[in-house]
mmCIF file of the N, C-alpha and C atoms, coordinates in Angstrom:
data_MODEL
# 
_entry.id   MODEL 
# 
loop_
_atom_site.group_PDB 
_atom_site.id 
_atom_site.type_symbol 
_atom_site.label_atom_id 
_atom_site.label_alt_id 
_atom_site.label_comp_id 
_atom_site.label_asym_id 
_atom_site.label_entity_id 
_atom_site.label_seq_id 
_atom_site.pdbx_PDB_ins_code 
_atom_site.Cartn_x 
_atom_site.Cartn_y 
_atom_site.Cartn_z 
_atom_site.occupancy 
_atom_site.B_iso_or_equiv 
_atom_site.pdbx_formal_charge 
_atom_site.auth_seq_id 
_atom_site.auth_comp_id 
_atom_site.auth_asym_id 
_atom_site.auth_atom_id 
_atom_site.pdbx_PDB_model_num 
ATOM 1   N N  . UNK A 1 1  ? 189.459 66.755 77.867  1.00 0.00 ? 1  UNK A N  1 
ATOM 2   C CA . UNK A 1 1  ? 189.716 65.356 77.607  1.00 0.00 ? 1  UNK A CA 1 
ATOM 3   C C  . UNK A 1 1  ? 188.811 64.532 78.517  1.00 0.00 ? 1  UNK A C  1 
ATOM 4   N N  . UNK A 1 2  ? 187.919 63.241 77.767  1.00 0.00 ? 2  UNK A N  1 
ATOM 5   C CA . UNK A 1 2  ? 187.405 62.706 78.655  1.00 0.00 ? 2  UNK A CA 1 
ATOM 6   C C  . UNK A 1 2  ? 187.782 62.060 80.078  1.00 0.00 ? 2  UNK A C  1 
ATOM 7   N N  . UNK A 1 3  ? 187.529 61.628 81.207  1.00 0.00 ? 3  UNK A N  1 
ATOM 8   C CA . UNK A 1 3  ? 187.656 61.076 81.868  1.00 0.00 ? 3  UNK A CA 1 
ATOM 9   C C  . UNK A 1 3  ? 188.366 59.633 81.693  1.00 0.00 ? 3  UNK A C  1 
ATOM 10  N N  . UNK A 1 4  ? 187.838 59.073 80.882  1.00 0.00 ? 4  UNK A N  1 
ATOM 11  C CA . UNK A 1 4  ? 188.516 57.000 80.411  1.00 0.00 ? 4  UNK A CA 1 
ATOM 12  C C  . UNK A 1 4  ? 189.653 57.590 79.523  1.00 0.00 ? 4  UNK A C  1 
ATOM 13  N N  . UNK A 1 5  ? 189.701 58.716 78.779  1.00 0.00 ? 5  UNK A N  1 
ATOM 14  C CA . UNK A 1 5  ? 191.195 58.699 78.373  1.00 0.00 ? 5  UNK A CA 1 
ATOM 15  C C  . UNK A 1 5  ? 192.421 58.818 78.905  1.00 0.00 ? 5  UNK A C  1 
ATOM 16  N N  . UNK A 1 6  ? 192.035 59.643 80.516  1.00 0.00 ? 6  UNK A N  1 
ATOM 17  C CA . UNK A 1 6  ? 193.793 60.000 80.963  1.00 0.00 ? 6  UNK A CA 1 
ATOM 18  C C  . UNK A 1 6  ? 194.522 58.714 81.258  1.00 0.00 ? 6  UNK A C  1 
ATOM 19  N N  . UNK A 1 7  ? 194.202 57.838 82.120  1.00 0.00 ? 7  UNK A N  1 
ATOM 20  C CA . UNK A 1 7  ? 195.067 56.559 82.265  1.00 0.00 ? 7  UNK A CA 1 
ATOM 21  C C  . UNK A 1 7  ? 195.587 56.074 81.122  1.00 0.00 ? 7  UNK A C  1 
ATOM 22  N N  . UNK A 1 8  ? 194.766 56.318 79.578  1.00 0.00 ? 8  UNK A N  1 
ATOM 23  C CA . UNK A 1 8  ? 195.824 55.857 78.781  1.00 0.00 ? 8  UNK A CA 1 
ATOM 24  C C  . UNK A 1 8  ? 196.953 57.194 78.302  1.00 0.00 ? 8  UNK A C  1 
ATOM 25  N N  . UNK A 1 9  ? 196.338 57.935 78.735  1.00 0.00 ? 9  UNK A N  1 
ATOM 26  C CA . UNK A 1 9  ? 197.634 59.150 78.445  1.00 0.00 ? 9  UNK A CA 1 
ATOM 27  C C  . UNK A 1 9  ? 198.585 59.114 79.813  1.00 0.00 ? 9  UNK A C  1 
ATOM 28  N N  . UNK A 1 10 ? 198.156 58.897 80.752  1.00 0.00 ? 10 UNK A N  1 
ATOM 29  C CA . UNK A 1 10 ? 199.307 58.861 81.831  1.00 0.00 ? 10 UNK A CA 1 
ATOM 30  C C  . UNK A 1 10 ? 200.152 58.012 81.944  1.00 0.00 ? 10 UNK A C  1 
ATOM 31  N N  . UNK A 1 11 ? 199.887 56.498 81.451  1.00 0.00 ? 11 UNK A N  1 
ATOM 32  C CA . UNK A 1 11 ? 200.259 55.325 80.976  1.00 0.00 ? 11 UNK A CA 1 
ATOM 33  C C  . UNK A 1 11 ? 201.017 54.799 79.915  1.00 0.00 ? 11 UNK A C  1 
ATOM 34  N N  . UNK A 1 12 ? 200.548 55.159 79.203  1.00 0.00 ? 12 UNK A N  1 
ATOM 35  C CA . UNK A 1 12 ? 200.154 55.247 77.305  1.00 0.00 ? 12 UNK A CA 1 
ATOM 36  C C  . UNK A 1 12 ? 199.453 53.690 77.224  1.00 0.00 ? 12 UNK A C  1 
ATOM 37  N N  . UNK A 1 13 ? 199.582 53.283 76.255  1.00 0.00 ? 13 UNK A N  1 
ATOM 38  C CA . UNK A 1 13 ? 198.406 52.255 75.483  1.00 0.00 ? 13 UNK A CA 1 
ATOM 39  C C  . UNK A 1 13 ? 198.888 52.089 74.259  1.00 0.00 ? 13 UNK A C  1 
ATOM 40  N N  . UNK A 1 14 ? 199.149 50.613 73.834  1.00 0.00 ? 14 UNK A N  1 
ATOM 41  C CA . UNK A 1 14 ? 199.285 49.445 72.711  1.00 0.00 ? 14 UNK A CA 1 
ATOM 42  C C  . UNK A 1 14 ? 198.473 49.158 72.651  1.00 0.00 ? 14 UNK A C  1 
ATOM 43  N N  . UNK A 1 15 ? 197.176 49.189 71.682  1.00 0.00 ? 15 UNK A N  1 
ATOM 44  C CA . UNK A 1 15 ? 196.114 48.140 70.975  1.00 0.00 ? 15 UNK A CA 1 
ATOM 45  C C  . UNK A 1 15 ? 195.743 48.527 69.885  1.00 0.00 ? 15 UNK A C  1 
ATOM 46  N N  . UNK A 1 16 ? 194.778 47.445 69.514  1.00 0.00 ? 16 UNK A N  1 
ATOM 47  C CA . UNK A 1 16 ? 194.124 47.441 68.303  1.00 0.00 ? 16 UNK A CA 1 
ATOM 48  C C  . UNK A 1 16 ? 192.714 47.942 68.007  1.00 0.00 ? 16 UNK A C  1 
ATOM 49  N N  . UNK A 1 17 ? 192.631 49.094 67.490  1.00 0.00 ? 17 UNK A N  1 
ATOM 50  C CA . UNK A 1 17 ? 191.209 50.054 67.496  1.00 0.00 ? 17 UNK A CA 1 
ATOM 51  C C  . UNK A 1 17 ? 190.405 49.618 66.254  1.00 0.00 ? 17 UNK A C  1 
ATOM 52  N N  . UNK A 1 18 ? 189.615 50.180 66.019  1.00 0.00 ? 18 UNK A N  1 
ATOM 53  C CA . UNK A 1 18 ? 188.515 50.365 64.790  1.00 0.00 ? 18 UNK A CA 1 
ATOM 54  C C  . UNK A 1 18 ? 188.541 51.700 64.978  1.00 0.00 ? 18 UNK A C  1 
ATOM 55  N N  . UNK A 1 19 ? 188.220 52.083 63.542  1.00 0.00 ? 19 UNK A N  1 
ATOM 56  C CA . UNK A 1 19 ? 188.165 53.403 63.761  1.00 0.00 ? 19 UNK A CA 1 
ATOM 57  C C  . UNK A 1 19 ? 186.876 52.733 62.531  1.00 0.00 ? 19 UNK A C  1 
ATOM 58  N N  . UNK A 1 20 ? 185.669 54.284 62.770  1.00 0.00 ? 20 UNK A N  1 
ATOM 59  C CA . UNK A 1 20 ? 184.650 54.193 62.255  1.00 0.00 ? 20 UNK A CA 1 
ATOM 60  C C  . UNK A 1 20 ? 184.628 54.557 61.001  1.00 0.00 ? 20 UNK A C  1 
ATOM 61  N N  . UNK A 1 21 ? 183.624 54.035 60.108  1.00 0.00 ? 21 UNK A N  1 
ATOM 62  C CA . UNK A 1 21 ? 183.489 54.788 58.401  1.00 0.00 ? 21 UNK A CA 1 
ATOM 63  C C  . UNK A 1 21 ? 183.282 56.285 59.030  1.00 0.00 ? 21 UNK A C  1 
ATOM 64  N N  . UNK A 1 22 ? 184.023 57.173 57.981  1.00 0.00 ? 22 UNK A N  1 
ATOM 65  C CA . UNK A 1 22 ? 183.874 58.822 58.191  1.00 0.00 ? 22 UNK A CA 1 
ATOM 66  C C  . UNK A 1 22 ? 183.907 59.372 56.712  1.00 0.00 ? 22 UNK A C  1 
ATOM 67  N N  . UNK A 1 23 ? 183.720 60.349 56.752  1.00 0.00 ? 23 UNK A N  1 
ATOM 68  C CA . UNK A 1 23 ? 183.667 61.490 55.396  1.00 0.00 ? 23 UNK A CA 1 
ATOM 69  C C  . UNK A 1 23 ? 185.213 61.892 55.633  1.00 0.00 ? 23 UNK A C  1 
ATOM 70  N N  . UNK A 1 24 ? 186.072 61.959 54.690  1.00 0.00 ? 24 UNK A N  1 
ATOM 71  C CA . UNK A 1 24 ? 187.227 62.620 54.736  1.00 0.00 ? 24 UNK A CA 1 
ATOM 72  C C  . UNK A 1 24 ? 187.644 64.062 53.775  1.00 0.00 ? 24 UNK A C  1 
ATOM 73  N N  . UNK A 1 25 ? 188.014 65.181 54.341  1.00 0.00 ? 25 UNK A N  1 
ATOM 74  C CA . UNK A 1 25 ? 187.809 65.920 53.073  1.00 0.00 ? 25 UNK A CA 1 
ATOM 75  C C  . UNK A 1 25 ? 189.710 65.934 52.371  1.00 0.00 ? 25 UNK A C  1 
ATOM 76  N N  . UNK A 1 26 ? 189.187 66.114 50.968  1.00 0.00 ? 26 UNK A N  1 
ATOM 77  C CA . UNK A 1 26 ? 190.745 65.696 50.532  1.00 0.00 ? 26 UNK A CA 1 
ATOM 78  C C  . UNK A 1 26 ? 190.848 66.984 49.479  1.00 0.00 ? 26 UNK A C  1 
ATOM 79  N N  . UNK A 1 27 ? 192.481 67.327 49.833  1.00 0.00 ? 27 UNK A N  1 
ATOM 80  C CA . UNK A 1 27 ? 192.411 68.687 48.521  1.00 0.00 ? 27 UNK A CA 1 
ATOM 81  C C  . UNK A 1 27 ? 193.504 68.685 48.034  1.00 0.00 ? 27 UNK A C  1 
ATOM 82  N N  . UNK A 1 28 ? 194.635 67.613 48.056  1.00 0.00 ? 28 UNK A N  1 
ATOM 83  C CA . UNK A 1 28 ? 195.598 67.492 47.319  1.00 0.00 ? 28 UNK A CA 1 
ATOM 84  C C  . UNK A 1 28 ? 195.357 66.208 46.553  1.00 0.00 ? 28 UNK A C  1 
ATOM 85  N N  . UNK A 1 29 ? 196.170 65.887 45.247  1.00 0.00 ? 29 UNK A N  1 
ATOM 86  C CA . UNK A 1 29 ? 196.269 64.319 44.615  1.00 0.00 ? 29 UNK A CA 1 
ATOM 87  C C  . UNK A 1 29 ? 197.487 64.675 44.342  1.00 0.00 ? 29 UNK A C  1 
ATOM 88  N N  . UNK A 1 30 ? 198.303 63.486 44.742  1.00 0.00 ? 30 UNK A N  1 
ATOM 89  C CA . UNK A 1 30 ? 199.677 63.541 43.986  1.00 0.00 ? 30 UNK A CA 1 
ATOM 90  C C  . UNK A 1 30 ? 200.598 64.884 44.104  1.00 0.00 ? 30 UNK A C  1 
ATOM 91  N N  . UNK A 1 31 ? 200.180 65.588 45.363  1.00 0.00 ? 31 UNK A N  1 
ATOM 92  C CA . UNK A 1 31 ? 201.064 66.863 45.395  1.00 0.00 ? 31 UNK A CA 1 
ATOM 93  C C  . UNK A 1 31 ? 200.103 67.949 44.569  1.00 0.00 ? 31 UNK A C  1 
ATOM 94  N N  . UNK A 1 32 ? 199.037 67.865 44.034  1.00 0.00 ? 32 UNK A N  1 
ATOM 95  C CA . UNK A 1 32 ? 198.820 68.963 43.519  1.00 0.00 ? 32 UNK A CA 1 
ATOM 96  C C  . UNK A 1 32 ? 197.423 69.323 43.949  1.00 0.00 ? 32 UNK A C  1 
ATOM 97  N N  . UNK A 1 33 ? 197.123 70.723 44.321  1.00 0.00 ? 33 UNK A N  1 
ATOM 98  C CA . UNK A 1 33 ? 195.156 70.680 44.654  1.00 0.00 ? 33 UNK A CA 1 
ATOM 99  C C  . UNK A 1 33 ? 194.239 70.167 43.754  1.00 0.00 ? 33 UNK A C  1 
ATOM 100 N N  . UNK A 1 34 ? 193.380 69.693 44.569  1.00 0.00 ? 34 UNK A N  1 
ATOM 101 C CA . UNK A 1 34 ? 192.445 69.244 43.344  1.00 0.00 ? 34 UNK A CA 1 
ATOM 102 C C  . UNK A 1 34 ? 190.856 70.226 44.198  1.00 0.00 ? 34 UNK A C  1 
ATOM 103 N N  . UNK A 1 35 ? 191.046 71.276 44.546  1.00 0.00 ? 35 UNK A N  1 
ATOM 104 C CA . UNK A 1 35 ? 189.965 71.780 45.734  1.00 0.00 ? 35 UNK A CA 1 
ATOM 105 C C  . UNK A 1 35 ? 189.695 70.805 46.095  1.00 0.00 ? 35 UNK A C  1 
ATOM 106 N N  . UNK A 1 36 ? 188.503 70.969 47.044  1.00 0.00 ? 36 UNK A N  1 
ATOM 107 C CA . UNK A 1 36 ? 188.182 70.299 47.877  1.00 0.00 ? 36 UNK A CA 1 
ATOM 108 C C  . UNK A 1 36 ? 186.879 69.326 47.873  1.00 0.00 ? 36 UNK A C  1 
ATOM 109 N N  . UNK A 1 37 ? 187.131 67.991 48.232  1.00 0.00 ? 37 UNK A N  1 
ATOM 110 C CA . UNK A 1 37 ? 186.304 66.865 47.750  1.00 0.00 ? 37 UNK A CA 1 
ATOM 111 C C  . UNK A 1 37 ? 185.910 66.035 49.021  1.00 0.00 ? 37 UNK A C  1 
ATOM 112 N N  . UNK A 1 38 ? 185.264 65.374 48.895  1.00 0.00 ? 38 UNK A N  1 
ATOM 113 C CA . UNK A 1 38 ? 184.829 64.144 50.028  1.00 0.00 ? 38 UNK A CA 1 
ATOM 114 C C  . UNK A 1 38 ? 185.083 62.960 49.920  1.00 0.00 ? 38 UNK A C  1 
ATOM 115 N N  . UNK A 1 39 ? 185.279 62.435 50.568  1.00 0.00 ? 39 UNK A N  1 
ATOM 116 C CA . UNK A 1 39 ? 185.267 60.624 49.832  1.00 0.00 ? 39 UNK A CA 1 
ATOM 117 C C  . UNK A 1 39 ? 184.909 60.160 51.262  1.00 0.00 ? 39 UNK A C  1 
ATOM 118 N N  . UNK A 1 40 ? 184.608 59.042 50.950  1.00 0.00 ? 40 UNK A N  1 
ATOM 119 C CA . UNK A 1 40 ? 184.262 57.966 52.388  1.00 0.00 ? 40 UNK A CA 1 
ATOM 120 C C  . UNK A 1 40 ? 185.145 57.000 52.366  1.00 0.00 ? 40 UNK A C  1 
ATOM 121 N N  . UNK A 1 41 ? 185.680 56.962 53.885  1.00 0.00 ? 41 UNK A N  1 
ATOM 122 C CA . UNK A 1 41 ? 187.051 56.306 54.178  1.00 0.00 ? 41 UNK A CA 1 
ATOM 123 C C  . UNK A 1 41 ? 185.526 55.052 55.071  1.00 0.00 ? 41 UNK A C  1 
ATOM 124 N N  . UNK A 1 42 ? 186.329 53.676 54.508  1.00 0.00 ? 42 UNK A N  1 
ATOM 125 C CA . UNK A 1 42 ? 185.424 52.552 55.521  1.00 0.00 ? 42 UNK A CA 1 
ATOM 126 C C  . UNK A 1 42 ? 186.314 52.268 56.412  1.00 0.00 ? 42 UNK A C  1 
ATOM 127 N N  . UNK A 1 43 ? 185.055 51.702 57.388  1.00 0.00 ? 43 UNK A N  1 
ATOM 128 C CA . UNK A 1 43 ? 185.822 51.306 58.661  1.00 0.00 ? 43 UNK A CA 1 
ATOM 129 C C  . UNK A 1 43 ? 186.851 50.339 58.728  1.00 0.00 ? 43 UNK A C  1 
ATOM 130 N N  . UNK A 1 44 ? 187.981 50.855 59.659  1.00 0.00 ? 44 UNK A N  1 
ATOM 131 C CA . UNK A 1 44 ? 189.309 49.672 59.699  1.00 0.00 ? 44 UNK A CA 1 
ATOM 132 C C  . UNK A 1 44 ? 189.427 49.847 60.503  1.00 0.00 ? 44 UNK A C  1 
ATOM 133 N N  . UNK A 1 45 ? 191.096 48.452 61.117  1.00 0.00 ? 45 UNK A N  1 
ATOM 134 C CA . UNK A 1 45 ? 191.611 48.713 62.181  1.00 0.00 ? 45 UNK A CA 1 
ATOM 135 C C  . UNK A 1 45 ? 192.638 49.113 62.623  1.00 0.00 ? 45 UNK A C  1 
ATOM 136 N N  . UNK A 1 46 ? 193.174 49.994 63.131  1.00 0.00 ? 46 UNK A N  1 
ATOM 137 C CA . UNK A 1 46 ? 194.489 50.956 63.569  1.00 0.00 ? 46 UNK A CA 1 
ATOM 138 C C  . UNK A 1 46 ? 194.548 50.442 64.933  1.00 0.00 ? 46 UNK A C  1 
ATOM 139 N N  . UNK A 1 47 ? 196.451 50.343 64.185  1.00 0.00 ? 47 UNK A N  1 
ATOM 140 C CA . UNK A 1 47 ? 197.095 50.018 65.677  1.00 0.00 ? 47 UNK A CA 1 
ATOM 141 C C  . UNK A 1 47 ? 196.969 51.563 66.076  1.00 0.00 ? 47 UNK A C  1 
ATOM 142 N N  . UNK A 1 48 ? 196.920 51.367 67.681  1.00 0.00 ? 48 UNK A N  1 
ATOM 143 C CA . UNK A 1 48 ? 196.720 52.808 68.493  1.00 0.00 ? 48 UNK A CA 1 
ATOM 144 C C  . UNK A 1 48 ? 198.528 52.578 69.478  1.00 0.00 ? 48 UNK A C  1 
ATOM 145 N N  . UNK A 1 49 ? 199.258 53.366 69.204  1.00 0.00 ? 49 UNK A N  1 
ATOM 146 C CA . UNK A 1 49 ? 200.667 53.582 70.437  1.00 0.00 ? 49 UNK A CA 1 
ATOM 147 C C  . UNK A 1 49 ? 200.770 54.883 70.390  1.00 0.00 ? 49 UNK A C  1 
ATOM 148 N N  . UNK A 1 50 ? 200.302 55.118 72.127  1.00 0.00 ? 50 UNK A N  1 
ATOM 149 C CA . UNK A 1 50 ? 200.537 56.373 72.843  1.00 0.00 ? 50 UNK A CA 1 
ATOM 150 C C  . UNK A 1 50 ? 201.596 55.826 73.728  1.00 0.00 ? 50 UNK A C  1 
ATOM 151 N N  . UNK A 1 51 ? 202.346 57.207 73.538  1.00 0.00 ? 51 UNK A N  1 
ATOM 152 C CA . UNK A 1 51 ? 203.469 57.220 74.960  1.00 0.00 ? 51 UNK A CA 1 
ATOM 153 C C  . UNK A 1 51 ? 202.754 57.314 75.796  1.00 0.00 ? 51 UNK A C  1 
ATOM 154 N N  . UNK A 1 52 ? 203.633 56.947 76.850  1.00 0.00 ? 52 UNK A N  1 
ATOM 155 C CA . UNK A 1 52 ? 203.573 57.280 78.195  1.00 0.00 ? 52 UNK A CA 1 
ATOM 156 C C  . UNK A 1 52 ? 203.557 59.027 78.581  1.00 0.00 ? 52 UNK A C  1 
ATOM 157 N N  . UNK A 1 53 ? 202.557 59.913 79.082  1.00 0.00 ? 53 UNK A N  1 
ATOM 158 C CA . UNK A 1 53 ? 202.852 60.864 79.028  1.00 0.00 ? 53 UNK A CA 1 
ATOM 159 C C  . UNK A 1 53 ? 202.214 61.646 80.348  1.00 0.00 ? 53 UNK A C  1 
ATOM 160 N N  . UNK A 1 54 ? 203.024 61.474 81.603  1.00 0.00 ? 54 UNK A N  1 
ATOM 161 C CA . UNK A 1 54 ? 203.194 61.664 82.465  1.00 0.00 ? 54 UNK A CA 1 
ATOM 162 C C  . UNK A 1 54 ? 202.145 63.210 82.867  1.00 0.00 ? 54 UNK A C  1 
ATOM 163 N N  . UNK A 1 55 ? 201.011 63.581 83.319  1.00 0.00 ? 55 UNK A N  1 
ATOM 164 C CA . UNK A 1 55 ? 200.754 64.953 83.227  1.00 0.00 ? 55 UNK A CA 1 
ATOM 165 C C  . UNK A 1 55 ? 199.822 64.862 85.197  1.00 0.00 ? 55 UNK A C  1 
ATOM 166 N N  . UNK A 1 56 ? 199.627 63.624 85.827  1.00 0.00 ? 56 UNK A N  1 
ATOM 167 C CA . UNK A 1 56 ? 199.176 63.634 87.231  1.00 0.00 ? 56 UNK A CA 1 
ATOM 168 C C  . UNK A 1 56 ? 200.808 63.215 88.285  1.00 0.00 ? 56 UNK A C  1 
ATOM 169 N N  . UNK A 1 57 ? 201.236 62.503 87.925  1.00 0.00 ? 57 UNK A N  1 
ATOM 170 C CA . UNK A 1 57 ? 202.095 61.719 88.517  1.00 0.00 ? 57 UNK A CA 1 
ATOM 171 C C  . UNK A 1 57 ? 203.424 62.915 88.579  1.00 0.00 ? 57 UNK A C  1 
ATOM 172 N N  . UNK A 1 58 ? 203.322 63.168 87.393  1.00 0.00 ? 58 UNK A N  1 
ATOM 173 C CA . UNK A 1 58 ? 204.529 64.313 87.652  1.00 0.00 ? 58 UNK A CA 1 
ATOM 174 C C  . UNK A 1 58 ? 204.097 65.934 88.434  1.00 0.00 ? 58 UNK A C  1 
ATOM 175 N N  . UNK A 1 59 ? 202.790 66.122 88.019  1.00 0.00 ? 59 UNK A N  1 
ATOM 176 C CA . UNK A 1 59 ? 202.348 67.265 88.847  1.00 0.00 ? 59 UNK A CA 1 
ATOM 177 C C  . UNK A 1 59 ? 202.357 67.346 90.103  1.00 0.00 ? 59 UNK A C  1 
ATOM 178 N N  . UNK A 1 60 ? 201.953 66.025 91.220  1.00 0.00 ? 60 UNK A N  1 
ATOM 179 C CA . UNK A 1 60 ? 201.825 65.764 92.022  1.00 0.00 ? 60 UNK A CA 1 
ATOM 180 C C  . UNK A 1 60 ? 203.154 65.596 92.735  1.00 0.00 ? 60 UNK A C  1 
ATOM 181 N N  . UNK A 1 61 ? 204.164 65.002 92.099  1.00 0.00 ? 61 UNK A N  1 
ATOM 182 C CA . UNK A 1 61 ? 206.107 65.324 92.137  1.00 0.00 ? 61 UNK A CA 1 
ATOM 183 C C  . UNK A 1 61 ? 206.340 66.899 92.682  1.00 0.00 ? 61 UNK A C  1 
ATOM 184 N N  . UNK A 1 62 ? 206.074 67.019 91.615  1.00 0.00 ? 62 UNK A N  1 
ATOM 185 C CA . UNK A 1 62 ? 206.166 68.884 91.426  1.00 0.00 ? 62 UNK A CA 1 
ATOM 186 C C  . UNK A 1 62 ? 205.718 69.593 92.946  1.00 0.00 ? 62 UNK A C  1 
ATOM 187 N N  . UNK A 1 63 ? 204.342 69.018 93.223  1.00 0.00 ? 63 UNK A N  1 
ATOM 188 C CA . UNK A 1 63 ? 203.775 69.862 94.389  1.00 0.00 ? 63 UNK A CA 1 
ATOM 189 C C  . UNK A 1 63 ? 204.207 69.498 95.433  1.00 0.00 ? 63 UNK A C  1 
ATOM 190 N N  . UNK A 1 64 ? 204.780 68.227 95.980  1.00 0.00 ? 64 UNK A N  1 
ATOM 191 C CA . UNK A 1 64 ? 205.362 67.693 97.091  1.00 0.00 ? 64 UNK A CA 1 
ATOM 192 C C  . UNK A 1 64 ? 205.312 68.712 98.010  1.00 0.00 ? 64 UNK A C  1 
ATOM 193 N N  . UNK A 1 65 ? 207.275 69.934 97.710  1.00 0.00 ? 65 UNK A N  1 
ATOM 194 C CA . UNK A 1 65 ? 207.074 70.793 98.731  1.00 0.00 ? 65 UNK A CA 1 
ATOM 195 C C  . UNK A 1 65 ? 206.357 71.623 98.796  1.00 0.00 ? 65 UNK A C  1 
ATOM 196 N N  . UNK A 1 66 ? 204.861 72.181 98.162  1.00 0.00 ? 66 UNK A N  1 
ATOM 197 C CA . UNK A 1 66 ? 204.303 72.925 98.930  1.00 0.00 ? 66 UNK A CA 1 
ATOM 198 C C  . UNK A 1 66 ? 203.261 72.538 99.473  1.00 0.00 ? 66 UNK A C  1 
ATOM 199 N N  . UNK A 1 67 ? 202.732 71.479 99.194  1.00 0.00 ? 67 UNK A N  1 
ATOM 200 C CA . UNK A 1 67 ? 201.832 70.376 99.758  1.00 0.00 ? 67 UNK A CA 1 
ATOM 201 C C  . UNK A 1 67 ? 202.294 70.132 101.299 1.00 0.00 ? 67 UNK A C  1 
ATOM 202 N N  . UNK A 1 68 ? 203.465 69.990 101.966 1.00 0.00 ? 68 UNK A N  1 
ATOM 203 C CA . UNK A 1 68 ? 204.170 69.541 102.961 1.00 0.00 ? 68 UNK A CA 1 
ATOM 204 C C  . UNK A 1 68 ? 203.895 71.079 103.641 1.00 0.00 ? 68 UNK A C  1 
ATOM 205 N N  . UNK A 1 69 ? 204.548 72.484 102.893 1.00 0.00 ? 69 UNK A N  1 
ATOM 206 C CA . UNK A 1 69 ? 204.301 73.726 103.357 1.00 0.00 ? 69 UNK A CA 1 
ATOM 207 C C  . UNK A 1 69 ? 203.048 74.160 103.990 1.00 0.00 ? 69 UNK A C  1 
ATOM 208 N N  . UNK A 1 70 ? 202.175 73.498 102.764 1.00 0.00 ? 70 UNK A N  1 
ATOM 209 C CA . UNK A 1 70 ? 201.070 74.003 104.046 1.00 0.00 ? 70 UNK A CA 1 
ATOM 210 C C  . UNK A 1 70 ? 200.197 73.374 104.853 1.00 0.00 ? 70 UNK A C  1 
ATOM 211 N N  . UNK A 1 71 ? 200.494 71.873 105.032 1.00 0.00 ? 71 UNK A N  1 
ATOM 212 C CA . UNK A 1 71 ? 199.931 70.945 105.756 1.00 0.00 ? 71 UNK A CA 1 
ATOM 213 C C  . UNK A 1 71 ? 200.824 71.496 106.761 1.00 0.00 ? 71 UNK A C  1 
ATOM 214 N N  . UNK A 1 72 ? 202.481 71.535 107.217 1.00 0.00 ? 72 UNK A N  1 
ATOM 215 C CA . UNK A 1 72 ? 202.859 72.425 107.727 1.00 0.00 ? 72 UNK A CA 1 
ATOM 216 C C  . UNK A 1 72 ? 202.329 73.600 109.385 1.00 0.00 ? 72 UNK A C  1 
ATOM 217 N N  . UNK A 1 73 ? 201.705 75.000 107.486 1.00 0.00 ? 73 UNK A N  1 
ATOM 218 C CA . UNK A 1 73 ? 200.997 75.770 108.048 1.00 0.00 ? 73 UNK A CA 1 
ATOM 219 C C  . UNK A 1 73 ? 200.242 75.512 108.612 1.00 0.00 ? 73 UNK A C  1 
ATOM 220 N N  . UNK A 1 74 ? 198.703 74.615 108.258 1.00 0.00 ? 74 UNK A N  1 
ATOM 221 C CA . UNK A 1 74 ? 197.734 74.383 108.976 1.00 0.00 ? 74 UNK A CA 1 
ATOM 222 C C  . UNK A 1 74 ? 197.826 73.460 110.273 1.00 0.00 ? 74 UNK A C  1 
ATOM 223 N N  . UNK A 1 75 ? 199.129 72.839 110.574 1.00 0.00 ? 75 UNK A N  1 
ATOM 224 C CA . UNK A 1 75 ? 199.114 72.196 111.566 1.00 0.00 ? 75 UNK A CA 1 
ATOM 225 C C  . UNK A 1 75 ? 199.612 73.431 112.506 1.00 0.00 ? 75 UNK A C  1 
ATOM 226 N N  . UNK A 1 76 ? 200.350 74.220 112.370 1.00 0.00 ? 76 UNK A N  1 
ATOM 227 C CA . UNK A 1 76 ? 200.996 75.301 113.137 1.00 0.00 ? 76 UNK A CA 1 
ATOM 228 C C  . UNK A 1 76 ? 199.526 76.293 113.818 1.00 0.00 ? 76 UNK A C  1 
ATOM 229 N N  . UNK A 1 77 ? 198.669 76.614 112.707 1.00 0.00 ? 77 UNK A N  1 
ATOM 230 C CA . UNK A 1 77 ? 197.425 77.277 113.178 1.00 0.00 ? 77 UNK A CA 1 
ATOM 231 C C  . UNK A 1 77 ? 196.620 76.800 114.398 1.00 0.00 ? 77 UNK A C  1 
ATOM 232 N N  . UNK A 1 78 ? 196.735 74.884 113.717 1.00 0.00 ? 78 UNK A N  1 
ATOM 233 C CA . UNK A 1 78 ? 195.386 74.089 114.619 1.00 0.00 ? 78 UNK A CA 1 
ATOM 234 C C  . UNK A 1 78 ? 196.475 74.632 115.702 1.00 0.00 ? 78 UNK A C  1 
ATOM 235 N N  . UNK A 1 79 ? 197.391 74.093 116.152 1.00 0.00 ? 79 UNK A N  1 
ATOM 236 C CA . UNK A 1 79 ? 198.324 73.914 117.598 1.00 0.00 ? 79 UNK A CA 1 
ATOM 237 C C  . UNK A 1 79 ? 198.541 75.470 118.099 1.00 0.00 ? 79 UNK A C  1 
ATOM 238 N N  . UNK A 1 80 ? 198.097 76.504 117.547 1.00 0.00 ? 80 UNK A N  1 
ATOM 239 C CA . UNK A 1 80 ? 198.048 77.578 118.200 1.00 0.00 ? 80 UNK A CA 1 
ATOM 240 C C  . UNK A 1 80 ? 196.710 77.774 118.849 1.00 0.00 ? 80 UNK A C  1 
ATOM 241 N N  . UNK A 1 81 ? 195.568 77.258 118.107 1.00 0.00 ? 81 UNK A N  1 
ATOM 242 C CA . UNK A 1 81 ? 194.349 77.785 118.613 1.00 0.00 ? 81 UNK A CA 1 
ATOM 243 C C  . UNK A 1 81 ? 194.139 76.728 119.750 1.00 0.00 ? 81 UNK A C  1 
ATOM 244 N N  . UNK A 1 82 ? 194.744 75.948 119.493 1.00 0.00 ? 82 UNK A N  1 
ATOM 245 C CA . UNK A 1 82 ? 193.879 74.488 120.718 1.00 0.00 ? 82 UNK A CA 1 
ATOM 246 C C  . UNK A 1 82 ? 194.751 74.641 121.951 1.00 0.00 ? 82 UNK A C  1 
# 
């Protein structure tokens, strides 16, 4: 995942996008196959709503106690050797 996306995934994000003209491939009509075809979808604008979806903020929760454990440890090492 790029970099400019996590804040809106850690966050989430309400706005208003464009999404670009694309090739779409389509293989149903009406419930039934029709194999497979192309059509060109033009450009519009889509509302974009992502949750909020917590994946730094909660990891960093998570690590607390062993983060503390071994800052801890390494303080116990420095104060033995010095």
């Amino acid at each position: 995942m790029p970099a400019f996306y996590s804040g809106s995934q850690e966050y989430g994000k309400q706005k208003l996008v464009t999404v670009r003209a694309h090739l779409r491939e389509v293989k149903l009509a009406f419930g039934k196959s029709i194999g497979t075809r192309e059509v060109m979808v033009k450009q519009h604008q889509k509302q974009m709503n992502l949750p909020e979806r917590s994946f730094l903020r909660s990891s960093m929760r998570d690590m607390a106690p062993l983060k503390a454990f071994i800052e801890g440890a390494v303080a116990g090492i420095l104060d033995a050797t010095l």
